[in-house]
mmJSON file of the N, C-alpha and C atoms, coordinates in Angstrom:
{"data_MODEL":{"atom_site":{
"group_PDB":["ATOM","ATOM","ATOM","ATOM","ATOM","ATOM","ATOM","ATOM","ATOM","ATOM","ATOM","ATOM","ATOM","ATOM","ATOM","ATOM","ATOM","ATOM","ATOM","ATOM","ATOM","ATOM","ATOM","ATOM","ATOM","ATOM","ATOM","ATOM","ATOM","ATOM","ATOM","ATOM","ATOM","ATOM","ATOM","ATOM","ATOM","ATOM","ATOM","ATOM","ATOM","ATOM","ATOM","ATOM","ATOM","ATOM","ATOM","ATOM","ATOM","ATOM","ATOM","ATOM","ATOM","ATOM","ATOM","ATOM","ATOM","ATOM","ATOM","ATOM","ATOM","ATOM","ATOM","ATOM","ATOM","ATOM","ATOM","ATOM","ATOM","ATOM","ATOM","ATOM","ATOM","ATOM","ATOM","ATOM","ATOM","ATOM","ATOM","ATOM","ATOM","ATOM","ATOM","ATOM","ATOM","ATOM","ATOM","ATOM","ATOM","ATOM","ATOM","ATOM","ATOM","ATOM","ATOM","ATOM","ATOM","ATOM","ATOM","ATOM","ATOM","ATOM","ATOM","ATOM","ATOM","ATOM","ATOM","ATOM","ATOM","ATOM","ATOM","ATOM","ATOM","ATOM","ATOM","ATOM","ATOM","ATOM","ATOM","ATOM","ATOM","ATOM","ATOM","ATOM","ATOM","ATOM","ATOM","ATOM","ATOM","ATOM","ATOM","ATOM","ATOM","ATOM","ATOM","ATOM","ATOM","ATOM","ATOM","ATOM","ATOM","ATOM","ATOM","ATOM","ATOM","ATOM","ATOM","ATOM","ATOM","ATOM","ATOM","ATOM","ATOM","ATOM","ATOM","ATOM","ATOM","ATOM","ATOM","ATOM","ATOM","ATOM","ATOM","ATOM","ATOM","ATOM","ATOM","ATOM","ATOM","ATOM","ATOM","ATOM","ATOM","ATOM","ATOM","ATOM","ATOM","ATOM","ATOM","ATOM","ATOM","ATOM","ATOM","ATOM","ATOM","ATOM","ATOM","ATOM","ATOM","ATOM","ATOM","ATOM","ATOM","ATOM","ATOM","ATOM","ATOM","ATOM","ATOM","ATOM","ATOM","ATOM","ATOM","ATOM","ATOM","ATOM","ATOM"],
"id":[1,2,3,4,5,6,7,8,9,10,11,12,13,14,15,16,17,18,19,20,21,22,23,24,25,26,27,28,29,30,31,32,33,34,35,36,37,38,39,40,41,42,43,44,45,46,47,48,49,50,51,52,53,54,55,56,57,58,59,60,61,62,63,64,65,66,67,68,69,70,71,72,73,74,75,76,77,78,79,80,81,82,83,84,85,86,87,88,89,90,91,92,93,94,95,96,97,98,99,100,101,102,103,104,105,106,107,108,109,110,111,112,113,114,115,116,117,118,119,120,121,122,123,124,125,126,127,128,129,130,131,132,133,134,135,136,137,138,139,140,141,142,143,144,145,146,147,148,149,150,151,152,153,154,155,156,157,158,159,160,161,162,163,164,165,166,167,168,169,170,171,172,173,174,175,176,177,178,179,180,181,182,183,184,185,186,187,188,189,190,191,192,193,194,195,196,197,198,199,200,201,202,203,204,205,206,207],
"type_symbol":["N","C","C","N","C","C","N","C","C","N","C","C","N","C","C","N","C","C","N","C","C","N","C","C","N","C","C","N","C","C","N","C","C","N","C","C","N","C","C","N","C","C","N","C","C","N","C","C","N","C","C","N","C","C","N","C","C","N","C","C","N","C","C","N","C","C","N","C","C","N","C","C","N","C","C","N","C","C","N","C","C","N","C","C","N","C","C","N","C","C","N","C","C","N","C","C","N","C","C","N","C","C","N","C","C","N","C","C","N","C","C","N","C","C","N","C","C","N","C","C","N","C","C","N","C","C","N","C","C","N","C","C","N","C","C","N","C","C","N","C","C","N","C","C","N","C","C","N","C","C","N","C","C","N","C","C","N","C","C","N","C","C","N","C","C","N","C","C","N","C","C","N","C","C","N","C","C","N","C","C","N","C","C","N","C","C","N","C","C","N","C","C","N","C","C","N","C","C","N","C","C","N","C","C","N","C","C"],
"label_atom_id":["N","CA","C","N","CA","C","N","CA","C","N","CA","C","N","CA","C","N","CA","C","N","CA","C","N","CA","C","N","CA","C","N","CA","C","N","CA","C","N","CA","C","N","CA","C","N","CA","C","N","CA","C","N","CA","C","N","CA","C","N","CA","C","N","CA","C","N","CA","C","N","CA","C","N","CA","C","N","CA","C","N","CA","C","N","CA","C","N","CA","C","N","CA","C","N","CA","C","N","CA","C","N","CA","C","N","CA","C","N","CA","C","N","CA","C","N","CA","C","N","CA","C","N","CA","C","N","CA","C","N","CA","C","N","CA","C","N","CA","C","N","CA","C","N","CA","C","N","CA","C","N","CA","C","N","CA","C","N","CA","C","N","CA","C","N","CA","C","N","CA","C","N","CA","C","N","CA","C","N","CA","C","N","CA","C","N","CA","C","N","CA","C","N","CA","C","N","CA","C","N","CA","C","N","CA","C","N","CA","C","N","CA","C","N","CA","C","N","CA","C","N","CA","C","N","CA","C","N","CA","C","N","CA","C","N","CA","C","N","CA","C"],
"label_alt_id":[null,null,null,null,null,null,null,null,null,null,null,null,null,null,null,null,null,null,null,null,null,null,null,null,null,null,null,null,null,null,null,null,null,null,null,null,null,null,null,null,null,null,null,null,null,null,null,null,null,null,null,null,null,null,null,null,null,null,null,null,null,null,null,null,null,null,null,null,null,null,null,null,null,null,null,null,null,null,null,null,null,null,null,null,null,null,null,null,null,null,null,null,null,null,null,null,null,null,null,null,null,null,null,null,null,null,null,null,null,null,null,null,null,null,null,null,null,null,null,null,null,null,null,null,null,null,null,null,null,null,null,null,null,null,null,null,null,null,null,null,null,null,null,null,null,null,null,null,null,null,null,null,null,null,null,null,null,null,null,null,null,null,null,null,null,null,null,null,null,null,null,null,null,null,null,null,null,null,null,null,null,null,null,null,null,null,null,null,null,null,null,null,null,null,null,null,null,null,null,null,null,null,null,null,null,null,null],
"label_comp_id":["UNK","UNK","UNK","UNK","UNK","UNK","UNK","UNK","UNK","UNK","UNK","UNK","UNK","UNK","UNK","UNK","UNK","UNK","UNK","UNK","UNK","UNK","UNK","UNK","UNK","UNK","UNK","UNK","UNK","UNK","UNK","UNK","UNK","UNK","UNK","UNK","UNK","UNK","UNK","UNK","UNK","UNK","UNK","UNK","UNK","UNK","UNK","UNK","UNK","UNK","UNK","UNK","UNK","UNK","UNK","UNK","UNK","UNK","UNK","UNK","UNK","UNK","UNK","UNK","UNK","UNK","UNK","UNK","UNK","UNK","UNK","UNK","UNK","UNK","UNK","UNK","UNK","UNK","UNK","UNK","UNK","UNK","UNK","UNK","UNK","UNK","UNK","UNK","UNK","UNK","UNK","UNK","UNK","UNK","UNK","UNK","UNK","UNK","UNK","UNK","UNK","UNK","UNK","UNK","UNK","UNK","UNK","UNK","UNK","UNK","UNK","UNK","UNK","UNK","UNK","UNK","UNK","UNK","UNK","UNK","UNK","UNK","UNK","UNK","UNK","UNK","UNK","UNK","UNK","UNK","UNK","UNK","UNK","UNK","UNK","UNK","UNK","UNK","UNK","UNK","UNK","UNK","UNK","UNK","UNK","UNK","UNK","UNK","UNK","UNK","UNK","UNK","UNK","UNK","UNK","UNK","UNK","UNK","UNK","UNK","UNK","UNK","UNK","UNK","UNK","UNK","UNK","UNK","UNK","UNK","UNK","UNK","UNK","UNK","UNK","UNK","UNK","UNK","UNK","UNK","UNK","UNK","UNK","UNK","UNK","UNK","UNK","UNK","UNK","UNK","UNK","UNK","UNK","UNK","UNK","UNK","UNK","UNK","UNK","UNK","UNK","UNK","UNK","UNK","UNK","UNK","UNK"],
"label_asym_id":["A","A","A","A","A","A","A","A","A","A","A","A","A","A","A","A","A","A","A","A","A","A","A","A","A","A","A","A","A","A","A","A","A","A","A","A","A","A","A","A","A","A","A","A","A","A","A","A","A","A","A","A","A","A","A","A","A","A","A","A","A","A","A","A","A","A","A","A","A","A","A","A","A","A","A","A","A","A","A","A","A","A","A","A","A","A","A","A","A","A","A","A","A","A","A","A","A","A","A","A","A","A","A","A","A","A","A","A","A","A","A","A","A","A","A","A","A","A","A","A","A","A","A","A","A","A","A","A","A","A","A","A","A","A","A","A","A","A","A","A","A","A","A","A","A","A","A","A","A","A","A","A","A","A","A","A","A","A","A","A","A","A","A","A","A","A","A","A","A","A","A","A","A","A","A","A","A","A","A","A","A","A","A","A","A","A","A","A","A","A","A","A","A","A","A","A","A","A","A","A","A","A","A","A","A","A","A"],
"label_entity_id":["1","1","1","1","1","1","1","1","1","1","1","1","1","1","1","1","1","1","1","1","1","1","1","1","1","1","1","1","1","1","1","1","1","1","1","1","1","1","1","1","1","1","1","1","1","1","1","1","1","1","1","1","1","1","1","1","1","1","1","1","1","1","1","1","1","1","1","1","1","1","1","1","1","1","1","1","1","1","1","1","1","1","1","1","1","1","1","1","1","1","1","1","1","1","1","1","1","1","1","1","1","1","1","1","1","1","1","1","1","1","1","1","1","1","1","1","1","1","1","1","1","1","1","1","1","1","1","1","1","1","1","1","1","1","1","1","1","1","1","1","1","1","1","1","1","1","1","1","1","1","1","1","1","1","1","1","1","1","1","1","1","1","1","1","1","1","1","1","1","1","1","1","1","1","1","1","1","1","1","1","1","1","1","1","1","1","1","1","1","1","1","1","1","1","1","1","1","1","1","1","1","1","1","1","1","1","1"],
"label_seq_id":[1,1,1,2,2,2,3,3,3,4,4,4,5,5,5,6,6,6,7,7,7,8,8,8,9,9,9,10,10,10,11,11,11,12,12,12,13,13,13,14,14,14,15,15,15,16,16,16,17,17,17,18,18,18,19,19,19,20,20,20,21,21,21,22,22,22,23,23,23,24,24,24,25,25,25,26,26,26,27,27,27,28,28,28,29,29,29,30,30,30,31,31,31,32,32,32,33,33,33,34,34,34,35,35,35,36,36,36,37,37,37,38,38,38,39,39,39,40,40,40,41,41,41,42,42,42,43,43,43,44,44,44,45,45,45,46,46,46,47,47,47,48,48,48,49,49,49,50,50,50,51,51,51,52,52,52,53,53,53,54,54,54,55,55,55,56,56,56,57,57,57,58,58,58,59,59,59,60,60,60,61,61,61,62,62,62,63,63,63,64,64,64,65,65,65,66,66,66,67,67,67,68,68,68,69,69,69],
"pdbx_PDB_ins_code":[null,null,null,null,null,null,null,null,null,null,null,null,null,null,null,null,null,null,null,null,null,null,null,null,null,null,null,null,null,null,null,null,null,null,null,null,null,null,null,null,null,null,null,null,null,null,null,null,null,null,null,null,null,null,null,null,null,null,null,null,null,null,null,null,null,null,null,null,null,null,null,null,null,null,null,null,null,null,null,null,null,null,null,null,null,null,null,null,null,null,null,null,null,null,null,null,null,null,null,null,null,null,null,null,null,null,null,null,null,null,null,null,null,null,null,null,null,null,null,null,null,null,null,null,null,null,null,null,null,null,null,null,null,null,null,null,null,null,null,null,null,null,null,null,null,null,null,null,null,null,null,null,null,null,null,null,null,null,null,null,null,null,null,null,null,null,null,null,null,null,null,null,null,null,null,null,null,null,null,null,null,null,null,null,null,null,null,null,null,null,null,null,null,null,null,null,null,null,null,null,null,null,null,null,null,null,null],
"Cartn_x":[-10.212,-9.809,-8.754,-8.925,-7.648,-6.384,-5.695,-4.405,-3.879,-3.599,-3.187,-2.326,-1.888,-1.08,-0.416,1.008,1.286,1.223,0.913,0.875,2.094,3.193,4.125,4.679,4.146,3.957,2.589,2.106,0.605,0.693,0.122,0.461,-0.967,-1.57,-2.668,-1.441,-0.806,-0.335,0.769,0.466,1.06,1.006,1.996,2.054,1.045,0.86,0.279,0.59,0.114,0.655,0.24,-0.766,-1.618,-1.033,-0.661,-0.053,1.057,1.681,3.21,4.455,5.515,6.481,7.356,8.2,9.435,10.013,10.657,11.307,11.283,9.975,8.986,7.524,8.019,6.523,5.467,4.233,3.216,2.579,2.269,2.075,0.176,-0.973,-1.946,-2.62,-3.314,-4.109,-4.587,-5.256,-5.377,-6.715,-7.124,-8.063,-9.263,-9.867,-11.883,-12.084,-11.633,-12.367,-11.777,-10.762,-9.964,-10.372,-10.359,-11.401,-10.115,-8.559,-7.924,-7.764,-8.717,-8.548,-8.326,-7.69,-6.973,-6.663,-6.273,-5.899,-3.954,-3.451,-1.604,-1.209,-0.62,-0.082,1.292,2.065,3.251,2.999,2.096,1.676,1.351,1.803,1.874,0.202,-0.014,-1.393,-1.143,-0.265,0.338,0.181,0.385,0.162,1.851,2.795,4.97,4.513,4.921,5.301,6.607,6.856,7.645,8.185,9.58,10.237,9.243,8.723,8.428,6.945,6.271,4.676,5.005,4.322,3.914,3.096,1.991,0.873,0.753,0.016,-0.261,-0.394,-1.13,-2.416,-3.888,-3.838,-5.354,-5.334,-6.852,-6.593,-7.19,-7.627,-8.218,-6.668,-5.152,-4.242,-4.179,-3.208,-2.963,-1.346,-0.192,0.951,2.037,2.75,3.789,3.627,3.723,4.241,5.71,6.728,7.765,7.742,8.735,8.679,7.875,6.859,5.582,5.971,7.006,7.439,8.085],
"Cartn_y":[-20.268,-19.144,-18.311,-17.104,-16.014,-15.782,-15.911,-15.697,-14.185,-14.378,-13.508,-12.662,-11.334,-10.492,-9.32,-9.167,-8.223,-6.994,-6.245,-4.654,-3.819,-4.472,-4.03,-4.555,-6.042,-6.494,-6.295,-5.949,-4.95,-4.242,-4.31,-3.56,-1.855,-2.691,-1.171,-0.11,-0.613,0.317,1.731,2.855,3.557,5.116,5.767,6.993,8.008,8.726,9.381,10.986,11.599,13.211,14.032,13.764,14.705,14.321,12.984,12.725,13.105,12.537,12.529,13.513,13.796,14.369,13.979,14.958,14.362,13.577,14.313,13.236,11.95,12.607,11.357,10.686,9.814,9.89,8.742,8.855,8.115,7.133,5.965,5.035,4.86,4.539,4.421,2.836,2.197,1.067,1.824,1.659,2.081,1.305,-0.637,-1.425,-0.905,-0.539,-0.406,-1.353,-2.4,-3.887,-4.109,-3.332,-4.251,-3.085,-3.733,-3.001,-2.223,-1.878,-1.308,0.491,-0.197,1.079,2.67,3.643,4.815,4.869,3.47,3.508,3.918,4.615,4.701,3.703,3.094,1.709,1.311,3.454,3.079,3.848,4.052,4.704,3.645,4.018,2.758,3.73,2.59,2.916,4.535,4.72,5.756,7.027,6.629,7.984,8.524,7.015,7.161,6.877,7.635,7.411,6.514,5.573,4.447,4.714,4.375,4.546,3.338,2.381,1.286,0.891,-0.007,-0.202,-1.375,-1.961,-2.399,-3.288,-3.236,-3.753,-5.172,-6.302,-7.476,-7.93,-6.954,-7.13,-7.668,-8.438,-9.173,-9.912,-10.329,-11.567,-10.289,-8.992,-8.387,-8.116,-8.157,-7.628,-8.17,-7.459,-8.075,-7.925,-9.314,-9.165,-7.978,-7.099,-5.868,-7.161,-6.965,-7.465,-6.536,-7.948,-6.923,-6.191,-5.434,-4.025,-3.064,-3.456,-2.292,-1.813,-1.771,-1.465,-0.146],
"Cartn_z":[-2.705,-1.88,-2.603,-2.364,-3.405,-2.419,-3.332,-2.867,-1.988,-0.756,-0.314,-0.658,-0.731,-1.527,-0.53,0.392,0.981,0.047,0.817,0.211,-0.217,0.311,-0.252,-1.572,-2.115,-3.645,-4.247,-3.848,-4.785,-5.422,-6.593,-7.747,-7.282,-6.775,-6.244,-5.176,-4.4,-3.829,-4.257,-3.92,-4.586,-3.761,-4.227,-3.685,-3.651,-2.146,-2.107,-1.446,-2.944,-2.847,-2.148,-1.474,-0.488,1.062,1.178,2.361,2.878,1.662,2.188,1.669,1.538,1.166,0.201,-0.445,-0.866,-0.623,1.037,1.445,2.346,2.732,3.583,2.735,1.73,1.024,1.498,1.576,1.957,1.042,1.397,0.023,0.708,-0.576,-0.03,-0.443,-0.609,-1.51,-2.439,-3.835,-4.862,-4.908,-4.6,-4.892,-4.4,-4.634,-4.566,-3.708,-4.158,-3.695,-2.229,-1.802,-0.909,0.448,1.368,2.805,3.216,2.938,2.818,1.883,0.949,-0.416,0.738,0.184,0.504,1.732,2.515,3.483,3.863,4.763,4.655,4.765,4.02,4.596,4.702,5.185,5.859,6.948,7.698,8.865,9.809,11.345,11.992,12.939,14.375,14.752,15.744,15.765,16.499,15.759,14.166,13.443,12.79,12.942,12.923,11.757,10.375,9.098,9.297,8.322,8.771,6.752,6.433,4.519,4.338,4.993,3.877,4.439,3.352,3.648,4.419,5.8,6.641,6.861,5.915,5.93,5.487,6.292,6.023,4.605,3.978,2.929,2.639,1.475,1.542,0.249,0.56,-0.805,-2.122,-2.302,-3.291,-3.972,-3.612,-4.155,-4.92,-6.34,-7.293,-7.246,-7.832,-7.472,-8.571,-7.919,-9.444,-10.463,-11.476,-12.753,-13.07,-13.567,-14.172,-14.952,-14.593,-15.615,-14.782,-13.805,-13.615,-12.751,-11.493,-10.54,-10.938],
"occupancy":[1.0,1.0,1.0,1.0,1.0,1.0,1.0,1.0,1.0,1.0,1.0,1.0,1.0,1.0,1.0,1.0,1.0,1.0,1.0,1.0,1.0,1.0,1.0,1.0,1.0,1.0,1.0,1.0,1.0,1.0,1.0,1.0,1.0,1.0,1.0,1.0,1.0,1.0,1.0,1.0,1.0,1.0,1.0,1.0,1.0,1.0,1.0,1.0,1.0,1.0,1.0,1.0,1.0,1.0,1.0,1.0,1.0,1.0,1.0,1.0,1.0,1.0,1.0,1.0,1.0,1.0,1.0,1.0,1.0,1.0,1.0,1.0,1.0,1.0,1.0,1.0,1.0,1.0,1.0,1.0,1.0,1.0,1.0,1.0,1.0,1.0,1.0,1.0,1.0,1.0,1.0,1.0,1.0,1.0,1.0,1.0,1.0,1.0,1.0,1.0,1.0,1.0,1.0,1.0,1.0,1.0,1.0,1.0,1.0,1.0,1.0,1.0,1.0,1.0,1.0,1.0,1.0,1.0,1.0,1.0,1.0,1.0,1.0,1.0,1.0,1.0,1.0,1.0,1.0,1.0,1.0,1.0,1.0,1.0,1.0,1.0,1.0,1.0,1.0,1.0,1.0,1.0,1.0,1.0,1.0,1.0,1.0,1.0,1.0,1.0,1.0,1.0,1.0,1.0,1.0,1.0,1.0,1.0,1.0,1.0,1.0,1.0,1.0,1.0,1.0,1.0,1.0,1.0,1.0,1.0,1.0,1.0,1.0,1.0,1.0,1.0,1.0,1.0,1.0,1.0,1.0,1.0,1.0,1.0,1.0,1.0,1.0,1.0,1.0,1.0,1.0,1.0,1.0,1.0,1.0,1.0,1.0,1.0,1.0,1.0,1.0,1.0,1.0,1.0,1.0,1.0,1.0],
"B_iso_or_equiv":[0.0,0.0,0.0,0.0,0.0,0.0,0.0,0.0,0.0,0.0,0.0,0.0,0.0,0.0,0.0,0.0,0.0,0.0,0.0,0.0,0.0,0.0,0.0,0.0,0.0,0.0,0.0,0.0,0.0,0.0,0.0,0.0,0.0,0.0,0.0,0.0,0.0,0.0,0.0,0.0,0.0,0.0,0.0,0.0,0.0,0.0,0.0,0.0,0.0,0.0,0.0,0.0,0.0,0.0,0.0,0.0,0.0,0.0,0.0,0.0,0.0,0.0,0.0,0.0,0.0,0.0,0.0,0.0,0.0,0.0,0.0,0.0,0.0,0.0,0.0,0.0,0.0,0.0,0.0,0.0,0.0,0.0,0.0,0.0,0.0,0.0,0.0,0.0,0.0,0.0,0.0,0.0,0.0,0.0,0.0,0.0,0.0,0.0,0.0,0.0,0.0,0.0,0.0,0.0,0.0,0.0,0.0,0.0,0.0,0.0,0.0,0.0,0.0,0.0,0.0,0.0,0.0,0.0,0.0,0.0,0.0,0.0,0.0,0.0,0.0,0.0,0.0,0.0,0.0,0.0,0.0,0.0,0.0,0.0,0.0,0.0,0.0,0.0,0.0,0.0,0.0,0.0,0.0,0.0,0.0,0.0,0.0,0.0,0.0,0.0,0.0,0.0,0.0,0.0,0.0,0.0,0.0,0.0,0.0,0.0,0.0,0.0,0.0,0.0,0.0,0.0,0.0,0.0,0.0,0.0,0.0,0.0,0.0,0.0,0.0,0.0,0.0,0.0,0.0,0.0,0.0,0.0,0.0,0.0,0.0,0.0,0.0,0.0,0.0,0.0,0.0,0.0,0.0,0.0,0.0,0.0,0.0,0.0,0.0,0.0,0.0,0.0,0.0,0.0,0.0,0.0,0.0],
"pdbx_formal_charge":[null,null,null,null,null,null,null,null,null,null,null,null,null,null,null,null,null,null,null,null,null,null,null,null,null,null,null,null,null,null,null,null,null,null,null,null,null,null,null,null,null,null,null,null,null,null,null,null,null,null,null,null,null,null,null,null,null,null,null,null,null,null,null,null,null,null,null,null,null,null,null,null,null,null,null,null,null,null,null,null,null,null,null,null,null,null,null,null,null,null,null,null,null,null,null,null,null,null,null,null,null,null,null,null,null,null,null,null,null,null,null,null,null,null,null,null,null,null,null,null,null,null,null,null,null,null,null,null,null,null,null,null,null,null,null,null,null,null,null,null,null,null,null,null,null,null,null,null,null,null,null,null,null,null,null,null,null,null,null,null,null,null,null,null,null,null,null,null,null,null,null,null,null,null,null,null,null,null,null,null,null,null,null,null,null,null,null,null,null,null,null,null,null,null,null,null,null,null,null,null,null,null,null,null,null,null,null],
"auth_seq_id":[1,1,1,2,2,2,3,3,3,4,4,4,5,5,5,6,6,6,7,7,7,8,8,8,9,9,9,10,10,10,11,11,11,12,12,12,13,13,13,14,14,14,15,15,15,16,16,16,17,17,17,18,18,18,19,19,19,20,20,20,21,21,21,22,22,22,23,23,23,24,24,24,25,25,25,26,26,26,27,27,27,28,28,28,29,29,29,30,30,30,31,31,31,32,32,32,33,33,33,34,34,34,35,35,35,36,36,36,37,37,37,38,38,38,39,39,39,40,40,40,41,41,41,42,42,42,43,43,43,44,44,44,45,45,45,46,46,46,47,47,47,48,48,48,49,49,49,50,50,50,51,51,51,52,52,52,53,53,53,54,54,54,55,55,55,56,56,56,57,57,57,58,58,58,59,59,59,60,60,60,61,61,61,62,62,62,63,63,63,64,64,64,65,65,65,66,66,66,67,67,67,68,68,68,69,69,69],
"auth_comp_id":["UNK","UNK","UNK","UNK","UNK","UNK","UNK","UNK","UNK","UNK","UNK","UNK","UNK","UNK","UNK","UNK","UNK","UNK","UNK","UNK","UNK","UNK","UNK","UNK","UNK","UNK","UNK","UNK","UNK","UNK","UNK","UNK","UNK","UNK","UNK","UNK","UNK","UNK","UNK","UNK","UNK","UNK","UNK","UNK","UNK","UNK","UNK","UNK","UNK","UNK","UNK","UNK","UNK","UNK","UNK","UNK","UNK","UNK","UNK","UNK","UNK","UNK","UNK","UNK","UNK","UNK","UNK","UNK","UNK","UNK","UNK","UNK","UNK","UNK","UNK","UNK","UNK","UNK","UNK","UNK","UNK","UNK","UNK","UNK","UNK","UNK","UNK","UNK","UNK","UNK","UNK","UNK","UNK","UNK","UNK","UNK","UNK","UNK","UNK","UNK","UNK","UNK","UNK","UNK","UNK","UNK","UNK","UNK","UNK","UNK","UNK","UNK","UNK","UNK","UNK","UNK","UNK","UNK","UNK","UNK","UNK","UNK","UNK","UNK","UNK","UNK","UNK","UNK","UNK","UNK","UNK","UNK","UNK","UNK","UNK","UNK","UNK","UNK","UNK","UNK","UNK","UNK","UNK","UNK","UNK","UNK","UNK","UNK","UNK","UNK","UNK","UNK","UNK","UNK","UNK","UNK","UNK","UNK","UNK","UNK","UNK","UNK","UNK","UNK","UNK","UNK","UNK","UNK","UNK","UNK","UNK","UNK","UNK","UNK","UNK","UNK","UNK","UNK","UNK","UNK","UNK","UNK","UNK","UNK","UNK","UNK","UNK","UNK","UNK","UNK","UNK","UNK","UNK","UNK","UNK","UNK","UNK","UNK","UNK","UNK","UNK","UNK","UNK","UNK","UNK","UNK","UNK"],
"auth_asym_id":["A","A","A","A","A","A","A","A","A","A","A","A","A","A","A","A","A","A","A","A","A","A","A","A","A","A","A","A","A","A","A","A","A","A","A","A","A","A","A","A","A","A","A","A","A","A","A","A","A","A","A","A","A","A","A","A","A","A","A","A","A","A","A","A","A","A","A","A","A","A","A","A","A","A","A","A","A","A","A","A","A","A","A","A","A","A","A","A","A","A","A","A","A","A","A","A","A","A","A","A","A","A","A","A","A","A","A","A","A","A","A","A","A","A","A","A","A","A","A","A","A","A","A","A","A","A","A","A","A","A","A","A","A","A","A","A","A","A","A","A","A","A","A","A","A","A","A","A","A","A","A","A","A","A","A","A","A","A","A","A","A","A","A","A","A","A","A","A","A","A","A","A","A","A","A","A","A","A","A","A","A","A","A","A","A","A","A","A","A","A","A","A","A","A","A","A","A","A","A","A","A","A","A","A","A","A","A"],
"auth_atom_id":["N","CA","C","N","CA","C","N","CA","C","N","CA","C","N","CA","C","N","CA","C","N","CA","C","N","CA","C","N","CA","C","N","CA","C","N","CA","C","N","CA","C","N","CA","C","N","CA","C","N","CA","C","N","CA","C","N","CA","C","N","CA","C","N","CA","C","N","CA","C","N","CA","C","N","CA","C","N","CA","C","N","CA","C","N","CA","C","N","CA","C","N","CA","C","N","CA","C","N","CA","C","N","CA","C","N","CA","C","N","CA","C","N","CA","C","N","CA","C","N","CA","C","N","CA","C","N","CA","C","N","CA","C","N","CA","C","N","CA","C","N","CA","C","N","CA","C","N","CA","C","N","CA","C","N","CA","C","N","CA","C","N","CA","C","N","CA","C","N","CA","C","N","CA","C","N","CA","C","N","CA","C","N","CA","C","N","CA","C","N","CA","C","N","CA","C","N","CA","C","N","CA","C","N","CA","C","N","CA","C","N","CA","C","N","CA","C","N","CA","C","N","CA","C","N","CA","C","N","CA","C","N","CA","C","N","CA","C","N","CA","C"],
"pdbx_PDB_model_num":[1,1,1,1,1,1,1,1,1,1,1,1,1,1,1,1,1,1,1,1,1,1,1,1,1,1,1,1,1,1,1,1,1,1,1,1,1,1,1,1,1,1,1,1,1,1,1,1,1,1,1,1,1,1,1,1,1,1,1,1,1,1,1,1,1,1,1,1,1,1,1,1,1,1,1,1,1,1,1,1,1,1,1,1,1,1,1,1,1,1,1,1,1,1,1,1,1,1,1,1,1,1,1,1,1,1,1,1,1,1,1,1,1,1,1,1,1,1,1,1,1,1,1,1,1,1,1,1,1,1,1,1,1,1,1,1,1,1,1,1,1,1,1,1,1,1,1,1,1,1,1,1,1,1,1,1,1,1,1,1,1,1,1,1,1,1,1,1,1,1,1,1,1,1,1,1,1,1,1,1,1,1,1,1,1,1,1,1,1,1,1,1,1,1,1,1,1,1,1,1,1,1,1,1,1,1,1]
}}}
């Protein structure tokens, strides 16, 4: 079984420029594989942009490597 991976240590997750702002920025999934991919995953079900990602994750994440953050 693969190791589960929150989305906020996923190296797929990453900013997204069409979403979000300067000063409010939007983070999306990046993975193909993961039933998440370009999903917001600091947007709550309401549609509240929230500073930080939220999201459970899944086992398709892969964990930052140092330095990559």
């Amino acid at each position: 079984m693969a190791k589960h991976i929150r989305c906020a240590q996923c190296r797929f997750a990453r900013r997204d420029l069409n979403a979000g702002s300067r000063q409010s920025p939007a983070f999306e999934c990046g993975n193909r594989n993961s039933e998440y991919y370009k999903a917001l995953l600091n947007i709550t079900r309401k549609g509240e942009r929230l500073p930080w990602i939220t999201w459970k994750g899944c086992a398709c994440g892969e964990p930052v490597e140092r330095g990559e953050a």
